[in-house]
Structures are given as structure tokens and as C-alpha cells.
N, C-alpha and C positions, 0 to 999 in steps of 0.2 A: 120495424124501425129499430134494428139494433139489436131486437131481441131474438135472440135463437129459439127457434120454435122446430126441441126436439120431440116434442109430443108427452113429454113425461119425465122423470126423475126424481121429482120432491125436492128439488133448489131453482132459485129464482132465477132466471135468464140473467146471459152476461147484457152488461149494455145500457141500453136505453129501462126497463122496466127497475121500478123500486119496488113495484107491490112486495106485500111482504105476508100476505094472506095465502098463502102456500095452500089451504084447503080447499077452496075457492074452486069450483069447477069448469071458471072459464079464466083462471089465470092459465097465463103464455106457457108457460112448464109442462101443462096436463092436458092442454087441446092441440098442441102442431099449428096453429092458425093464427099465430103472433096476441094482439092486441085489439084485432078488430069484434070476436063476440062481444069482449067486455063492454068495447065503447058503445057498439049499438044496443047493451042491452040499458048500458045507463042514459044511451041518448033516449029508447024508447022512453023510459021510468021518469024523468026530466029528470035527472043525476048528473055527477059531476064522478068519472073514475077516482077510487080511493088514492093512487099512486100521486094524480093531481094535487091533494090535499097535502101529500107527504112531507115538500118541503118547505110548507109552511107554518110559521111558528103556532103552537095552541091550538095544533089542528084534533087532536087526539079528543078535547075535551067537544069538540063540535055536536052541533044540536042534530045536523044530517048532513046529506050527500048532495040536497038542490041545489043550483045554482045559486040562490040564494042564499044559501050556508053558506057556500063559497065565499061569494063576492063581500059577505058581513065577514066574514072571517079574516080577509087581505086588508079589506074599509075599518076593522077595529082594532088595526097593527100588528098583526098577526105575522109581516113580516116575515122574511126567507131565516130559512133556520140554517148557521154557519157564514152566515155575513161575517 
């Protein structure tokens, strides 16, 4: 979805990806295969991808990655960050 998936380089895809966890061995930069390992590996885990959380306000201080984190995180105004 946007992201270029040159299999490598150590900079974040142009586009659609925010991650910003560059180390990560199933971000789009180091695997060639865009965004889908990561998603199914947080769908297996009940997680929410890191990039999701990215533009939302106070995400940084978050408890975790469940949906649950999530959805309290948006529900306690967490609000888009650059409104």
C-alpha cells in the first residue's frame, strides 16, 4: 500500500508506512513484502501495528499494543496529533 518494498536499506518506505522502528525485522524496508508479516503477526498476538498508534496524540506513553490500548487511548482524547 504505498510502501516500497525494496527488501532493505535502513530508511523507512516512501508513502503510506510511518513506522519508525527501523530495527524491527518485519518492517517493510528489510523484508521486500510490504506490510503484511507485520500485520499478521500483530493480528496473530491480538495487537494493534505500532504505525497505527503513531498519529495519535499520547501514544508514546501507552500501557500496550491490544486493541484495547488502542481504542482507551482514541476514548481518553488522545486525538490525531497535527489537527
Amino acid at each position: 500500500m504505498g510502501a516500497d518494498s525494496n527488501g532493505g536499506g535502513g530508511k523507512a518506505p516512501s508513502g503510506f508506512c510511518t513506522c519508525e522502528n527501523l530495527s524491527c525485522p518485519l518492517h517493510p524496508s528489510r523484508r521486500g513484502a510490504g506490510c503484511t508479516p507485520c500485520i499478521a503477526k500483530n493480528l496473530r498476538l491480538g495487537e494493534i501495528p505500532n504505525c497505527f498508534f503513531n498519529p495519535v496524540e499520547g501514544s508514546g506513553s501507552r500501557a500496550g499494543d491490544g486493541f484495547e490500548d488502542f481504542a482507551r487511548l482514541v476514548l481518553e482524547g488522545g486525538g490525531r496529533r497535527g489537527r
